[in-house]
PDB file of the backbone (N, CA, C, O) and the ligand in Angstrom, with CONECT records:
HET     ZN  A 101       1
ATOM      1  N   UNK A   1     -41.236  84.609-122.259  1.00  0.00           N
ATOM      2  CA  UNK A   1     -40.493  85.418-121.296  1.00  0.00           C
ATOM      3  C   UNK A   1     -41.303  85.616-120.013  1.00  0.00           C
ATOM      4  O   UNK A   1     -42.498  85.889-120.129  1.00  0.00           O
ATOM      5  N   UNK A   2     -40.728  85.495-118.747  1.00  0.00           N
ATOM      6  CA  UNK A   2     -40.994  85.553-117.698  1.00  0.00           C
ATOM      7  C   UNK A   2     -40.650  86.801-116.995  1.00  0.00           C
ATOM      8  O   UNK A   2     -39.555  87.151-116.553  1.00  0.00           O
ATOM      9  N   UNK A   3     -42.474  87.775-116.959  1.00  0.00           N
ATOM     10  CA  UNK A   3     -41.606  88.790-116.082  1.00  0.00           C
ATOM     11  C   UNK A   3     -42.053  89.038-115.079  1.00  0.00           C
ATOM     12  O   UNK A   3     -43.259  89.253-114.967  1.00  0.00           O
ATOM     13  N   UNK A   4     -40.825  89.102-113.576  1.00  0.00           N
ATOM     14  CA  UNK A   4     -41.084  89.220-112.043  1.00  0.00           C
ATOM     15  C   UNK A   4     -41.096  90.397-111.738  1.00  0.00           C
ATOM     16  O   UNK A   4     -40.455  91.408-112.027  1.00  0.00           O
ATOM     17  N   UNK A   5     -41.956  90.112-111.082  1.00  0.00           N
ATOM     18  CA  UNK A   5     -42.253  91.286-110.381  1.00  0.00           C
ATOM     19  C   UNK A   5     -41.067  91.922-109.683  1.00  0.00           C
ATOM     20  O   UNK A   5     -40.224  91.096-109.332  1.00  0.00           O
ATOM     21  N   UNK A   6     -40.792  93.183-109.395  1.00  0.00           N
ATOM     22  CA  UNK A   6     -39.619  93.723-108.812  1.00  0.00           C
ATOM     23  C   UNK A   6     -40.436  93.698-107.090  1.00  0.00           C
ATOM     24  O   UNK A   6     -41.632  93.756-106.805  1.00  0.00           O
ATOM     25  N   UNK A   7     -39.157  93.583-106.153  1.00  0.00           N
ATOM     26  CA  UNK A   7     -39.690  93.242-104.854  1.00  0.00           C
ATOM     27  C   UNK A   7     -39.953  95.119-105.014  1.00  0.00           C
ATOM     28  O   UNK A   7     -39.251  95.858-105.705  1.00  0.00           O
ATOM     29  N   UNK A   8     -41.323  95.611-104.040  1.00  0.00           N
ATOM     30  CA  UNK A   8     -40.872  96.886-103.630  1.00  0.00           C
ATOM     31  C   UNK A   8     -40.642  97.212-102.045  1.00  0.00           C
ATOM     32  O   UNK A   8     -41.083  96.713-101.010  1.00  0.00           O
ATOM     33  N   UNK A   9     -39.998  97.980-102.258  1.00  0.00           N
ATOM     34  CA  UNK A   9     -39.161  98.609-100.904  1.00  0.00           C
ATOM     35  C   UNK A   9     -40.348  99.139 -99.993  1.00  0.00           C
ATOM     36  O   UNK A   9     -41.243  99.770-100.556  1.00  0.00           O
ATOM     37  N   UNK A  10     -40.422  98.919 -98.575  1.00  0.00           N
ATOM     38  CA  UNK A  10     -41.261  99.174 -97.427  1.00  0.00           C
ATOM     39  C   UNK A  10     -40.918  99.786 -96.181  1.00  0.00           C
ATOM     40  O   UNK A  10     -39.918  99.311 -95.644  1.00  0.00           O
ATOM     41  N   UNK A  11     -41.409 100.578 -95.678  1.00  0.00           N
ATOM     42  CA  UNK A  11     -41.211 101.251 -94.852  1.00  0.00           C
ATOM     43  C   UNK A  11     -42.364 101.425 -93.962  1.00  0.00           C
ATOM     44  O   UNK A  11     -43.411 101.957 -94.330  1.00  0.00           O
ATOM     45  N   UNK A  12     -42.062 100.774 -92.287  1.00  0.00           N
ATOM     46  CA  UNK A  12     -43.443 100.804 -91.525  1.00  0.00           C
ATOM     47  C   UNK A  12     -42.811 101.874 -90.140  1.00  0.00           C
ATOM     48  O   UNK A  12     -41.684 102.369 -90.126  1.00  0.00           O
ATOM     49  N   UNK A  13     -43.753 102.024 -89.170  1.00  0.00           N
ATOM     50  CA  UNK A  13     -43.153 102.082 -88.496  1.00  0.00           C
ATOM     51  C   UNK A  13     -44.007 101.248 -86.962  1.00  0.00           C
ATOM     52  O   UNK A  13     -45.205 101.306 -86.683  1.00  0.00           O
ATOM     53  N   UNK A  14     -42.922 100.538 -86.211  1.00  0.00           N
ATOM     54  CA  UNK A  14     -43.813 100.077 -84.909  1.00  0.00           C
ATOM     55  C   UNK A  14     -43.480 100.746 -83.805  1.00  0.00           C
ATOM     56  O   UNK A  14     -42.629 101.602 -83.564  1.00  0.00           O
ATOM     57  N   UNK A  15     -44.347 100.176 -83.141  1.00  0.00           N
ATOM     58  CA  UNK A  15     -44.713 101.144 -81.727  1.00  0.00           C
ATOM     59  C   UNK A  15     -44.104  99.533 -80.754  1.00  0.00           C
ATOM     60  O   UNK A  15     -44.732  98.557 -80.343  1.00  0.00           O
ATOM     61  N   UNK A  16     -43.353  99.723 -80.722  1.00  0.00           N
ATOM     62  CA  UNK A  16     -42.848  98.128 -79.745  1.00  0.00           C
ATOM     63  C   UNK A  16     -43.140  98.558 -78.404  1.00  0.00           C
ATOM     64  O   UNK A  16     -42.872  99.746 -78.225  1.00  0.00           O
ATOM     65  N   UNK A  17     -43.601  97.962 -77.424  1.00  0.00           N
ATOM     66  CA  UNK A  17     -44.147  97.397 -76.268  1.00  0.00           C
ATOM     67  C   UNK A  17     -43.144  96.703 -75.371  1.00  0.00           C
ATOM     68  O   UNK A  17     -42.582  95.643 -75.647  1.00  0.00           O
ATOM     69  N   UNK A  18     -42.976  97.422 -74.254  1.00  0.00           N
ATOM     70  CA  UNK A  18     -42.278  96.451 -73.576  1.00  0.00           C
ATOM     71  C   UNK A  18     -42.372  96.144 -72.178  1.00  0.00           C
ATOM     72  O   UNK A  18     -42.677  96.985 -71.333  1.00  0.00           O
ATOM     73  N   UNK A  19     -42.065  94.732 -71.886  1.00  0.00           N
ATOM     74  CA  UNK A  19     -43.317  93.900 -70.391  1.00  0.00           C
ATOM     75  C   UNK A  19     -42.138  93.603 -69.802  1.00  0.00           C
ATOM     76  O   UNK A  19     -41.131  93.250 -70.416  1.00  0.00           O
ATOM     77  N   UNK A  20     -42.263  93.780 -68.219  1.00  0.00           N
ATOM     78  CA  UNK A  20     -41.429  93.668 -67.504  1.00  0.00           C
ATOM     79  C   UNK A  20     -41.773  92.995 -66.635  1.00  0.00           C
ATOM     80  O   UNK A  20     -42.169  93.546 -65.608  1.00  0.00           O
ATOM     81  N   UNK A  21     -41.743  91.088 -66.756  1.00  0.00           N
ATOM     82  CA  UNK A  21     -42.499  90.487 -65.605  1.00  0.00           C
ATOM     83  C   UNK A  21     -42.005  90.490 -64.277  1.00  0.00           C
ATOM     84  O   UNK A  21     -40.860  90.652 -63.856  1.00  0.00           O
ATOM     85  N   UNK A  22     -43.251  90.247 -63.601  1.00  0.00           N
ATOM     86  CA  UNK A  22     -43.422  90.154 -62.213  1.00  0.00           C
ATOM     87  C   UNK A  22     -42.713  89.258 -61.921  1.00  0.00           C
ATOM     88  O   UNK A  22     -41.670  89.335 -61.271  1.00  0.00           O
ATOM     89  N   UNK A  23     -43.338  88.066 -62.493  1.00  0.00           N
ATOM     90  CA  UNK A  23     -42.195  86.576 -61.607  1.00  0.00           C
ATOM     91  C   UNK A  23     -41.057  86.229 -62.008  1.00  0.00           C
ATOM     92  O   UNK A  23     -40.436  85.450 -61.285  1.00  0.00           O
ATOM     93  N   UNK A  24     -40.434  86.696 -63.280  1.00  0.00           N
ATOM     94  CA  UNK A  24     -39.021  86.077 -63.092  1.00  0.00           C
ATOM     95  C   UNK A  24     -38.144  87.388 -63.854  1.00  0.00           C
ATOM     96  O   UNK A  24     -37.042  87.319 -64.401  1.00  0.00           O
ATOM     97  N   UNK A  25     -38.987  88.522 -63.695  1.00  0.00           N
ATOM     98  CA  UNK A  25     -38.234  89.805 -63.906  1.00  0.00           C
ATOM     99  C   UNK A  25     -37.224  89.856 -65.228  1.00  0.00           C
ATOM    100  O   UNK A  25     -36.164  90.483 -65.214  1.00  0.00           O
ATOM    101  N   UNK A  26     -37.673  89.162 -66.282  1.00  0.00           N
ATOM    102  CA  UNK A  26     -37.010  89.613 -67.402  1.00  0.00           C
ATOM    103  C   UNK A  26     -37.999  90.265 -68.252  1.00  0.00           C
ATOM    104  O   UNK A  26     -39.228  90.200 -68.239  1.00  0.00           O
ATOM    105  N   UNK A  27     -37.096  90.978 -69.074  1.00  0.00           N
ATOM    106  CA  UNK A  27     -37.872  91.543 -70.040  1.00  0.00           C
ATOM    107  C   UNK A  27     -38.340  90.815 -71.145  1.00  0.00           C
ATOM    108  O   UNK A  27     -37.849  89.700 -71.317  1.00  0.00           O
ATOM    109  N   UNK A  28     -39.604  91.418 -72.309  1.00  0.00           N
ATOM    110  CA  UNK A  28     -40.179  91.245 -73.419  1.00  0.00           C
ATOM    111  C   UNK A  28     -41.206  91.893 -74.156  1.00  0.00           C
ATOM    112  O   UNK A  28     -42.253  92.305 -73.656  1.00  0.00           O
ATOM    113  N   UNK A  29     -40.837  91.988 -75.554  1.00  0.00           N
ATOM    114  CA  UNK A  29     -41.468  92.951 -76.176  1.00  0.00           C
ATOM    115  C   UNK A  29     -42.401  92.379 -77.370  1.00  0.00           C
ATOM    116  O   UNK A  29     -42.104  91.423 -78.087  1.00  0.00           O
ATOM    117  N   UNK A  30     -43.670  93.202 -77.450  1.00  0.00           N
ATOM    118  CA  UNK A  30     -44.609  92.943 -78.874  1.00  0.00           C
ATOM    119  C   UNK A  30     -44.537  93.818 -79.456  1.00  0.00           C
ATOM    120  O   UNK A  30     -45.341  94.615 -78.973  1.00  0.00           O
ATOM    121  N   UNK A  31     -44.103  94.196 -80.177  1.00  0.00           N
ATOM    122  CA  UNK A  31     -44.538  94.883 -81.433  1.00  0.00           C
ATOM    123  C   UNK A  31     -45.799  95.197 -81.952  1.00  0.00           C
ATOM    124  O   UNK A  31     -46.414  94.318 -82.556  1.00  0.00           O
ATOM    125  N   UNK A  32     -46.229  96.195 -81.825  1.00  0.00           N
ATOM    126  CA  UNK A  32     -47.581  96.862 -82.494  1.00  0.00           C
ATOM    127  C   UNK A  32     -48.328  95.988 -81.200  1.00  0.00           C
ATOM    128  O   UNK A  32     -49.008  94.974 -81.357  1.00  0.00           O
ATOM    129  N   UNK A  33     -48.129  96.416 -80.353  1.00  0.00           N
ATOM    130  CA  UNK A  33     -49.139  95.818 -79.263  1.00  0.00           C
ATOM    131  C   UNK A  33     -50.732  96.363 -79.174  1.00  0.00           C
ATOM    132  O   UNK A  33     -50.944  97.557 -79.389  1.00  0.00           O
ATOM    133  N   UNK A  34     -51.904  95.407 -78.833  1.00  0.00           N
ATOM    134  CA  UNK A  34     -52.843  96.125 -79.049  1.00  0.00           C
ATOM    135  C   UNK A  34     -53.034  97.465 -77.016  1.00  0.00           C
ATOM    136  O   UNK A  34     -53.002  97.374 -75.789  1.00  0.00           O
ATOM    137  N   UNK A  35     -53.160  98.159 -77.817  1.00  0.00           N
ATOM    138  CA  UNK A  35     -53.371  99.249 -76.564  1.00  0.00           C
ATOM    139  C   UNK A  35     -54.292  98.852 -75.586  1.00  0.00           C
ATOM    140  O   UNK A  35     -53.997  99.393 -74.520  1.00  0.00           O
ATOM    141  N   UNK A  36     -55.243  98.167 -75.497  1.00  0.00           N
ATOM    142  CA  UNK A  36     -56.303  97.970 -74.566  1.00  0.00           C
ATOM    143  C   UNK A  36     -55.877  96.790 -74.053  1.00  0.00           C
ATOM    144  O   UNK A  36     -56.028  96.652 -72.839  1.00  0.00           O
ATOM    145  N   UNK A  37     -55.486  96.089 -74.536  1.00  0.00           N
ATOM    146  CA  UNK A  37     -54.870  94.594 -73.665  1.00  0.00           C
ATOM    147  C   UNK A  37     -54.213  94.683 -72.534  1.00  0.00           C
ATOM    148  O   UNK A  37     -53.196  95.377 -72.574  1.00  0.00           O
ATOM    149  N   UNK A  38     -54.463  94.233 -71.625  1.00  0.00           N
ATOM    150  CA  UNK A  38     -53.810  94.434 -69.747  1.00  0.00           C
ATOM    151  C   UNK A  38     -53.300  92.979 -69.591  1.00  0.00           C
ATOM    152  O   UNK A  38     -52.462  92.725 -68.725  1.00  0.00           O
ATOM    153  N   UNK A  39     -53.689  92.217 -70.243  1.00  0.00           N
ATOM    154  CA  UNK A  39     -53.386  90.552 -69.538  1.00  0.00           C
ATOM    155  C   UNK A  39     -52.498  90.036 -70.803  1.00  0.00           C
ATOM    156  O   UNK A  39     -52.834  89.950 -71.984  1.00  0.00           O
ATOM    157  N   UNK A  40     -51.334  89.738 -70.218  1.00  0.00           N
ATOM    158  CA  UNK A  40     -50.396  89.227 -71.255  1.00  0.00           C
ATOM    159  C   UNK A  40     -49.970  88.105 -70.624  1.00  0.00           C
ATOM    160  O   UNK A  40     -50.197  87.958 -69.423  1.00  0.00           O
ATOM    161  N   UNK A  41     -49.273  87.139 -71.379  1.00  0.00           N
ATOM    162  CA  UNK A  41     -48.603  85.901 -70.750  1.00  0.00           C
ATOM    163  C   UNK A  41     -47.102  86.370 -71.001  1.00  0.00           C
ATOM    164  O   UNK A  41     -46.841  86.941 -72.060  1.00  0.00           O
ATOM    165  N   UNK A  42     -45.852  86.083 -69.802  1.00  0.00           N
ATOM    166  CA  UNK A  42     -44.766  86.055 -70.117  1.00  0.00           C
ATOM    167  C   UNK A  42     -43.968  85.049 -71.336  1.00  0.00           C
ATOM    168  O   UNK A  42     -43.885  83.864 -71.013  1.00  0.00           O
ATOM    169  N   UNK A  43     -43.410  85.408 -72.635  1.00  0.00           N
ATOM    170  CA  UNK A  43     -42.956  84.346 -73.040  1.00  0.00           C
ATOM    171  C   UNK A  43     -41.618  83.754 -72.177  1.00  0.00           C
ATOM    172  O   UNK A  43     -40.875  83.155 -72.954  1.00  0.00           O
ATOM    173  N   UNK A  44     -41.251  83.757 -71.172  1.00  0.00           N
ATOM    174  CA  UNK A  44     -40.218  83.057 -70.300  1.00  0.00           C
ATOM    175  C   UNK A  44     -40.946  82.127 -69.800  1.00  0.00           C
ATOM    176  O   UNK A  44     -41.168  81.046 -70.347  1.00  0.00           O
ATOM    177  N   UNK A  45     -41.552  82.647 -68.249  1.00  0.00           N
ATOM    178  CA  UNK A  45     -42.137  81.566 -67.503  1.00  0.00           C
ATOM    179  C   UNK A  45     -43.475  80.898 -67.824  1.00  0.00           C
ATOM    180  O   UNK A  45     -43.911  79.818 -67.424  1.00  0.00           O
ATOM    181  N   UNK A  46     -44.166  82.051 -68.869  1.00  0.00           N
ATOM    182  CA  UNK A  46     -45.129  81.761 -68.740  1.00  0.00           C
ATOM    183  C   UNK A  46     -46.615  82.067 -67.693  1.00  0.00           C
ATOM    184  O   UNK A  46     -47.744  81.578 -67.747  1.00  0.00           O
ATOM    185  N   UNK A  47     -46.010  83.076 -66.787  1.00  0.00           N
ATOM    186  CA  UNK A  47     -46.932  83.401 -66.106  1.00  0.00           C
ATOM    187  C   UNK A  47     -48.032  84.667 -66.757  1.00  0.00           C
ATOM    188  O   UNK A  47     -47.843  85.525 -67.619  1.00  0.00           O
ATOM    189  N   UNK A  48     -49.051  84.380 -66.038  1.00  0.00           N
ATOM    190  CA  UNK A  48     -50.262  85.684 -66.752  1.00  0.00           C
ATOM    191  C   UNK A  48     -50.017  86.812 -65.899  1.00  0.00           C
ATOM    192  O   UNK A  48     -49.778  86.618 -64.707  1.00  0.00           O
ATOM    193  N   UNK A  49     -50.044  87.779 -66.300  1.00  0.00           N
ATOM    194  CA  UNK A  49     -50.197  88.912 -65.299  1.00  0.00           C
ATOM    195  C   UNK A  49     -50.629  90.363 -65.953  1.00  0.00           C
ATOM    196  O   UNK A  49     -50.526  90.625 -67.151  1.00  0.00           O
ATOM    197  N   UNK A  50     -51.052  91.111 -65.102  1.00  0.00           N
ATOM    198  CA  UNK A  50     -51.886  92.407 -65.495  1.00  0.00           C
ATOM    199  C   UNK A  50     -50.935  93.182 -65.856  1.00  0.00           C
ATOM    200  O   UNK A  50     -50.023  93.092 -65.034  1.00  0.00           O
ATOM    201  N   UNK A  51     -50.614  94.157 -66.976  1.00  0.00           N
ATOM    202  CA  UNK A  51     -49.688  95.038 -67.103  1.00  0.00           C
ATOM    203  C   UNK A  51     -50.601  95.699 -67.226  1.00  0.00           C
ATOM    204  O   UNK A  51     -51.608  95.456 -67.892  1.00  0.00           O
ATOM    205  N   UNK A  52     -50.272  96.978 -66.353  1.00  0.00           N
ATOM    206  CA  UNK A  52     -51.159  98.568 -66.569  1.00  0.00           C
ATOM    207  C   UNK A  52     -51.422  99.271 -67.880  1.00  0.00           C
ATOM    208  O   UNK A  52     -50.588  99.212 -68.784  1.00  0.00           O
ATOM    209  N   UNK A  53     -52.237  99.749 -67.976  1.00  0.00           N
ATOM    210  CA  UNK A  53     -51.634 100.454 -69.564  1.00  0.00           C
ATOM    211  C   UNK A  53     -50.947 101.814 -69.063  1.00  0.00           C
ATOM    212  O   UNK A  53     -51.086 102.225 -67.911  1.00  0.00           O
ATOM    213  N   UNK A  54     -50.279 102.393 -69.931  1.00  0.00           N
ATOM    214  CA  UNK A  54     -49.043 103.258 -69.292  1.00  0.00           C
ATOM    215  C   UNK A  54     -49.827 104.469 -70.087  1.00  0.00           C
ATOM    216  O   UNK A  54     -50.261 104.444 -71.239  1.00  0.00           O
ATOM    217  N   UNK A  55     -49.884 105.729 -68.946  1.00  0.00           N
ATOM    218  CA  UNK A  55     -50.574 107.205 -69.063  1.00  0.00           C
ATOM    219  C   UNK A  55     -49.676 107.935 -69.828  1.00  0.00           C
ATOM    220  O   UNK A  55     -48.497 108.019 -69.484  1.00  0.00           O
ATOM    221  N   UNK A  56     -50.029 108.378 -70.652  1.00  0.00           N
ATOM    222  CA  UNK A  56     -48.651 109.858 -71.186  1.00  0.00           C
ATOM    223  C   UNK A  56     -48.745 110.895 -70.481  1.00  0.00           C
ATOM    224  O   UNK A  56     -47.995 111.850 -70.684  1.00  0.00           O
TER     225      UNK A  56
HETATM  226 ZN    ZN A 101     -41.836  85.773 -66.583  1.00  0.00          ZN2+
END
């Protein structure tokens, strides 16, 4: 007899991130972004650019 494991149930929560590029002005988001990171690449164009980190 074969016994499986039961899947268990999960519950996270993320902090999603969201980048508003400079050069072709669409949006995009990371999930659980790391906080100190300023230099992201757009996944659209592809351009690099500085996002501020944002003050509360
Ligand atoms: Zn872009």
């Amino acid at each position: 007899m074969v016994i499986r494991k039961k899947p268990t149930a999960k519950r996270s929560v993320e902090h999603l991130h969201h980048f508003h590029c400079g050069s072709c002005g669409k949006w995009w988001s990371i999930g659980d972004a790391p906080a100190r990171r300023t230099v992201w690449s757009c996944p659209w164009c592809g351009a690099k650019e500085k996002y501020p980190v944002r003050k509360k």
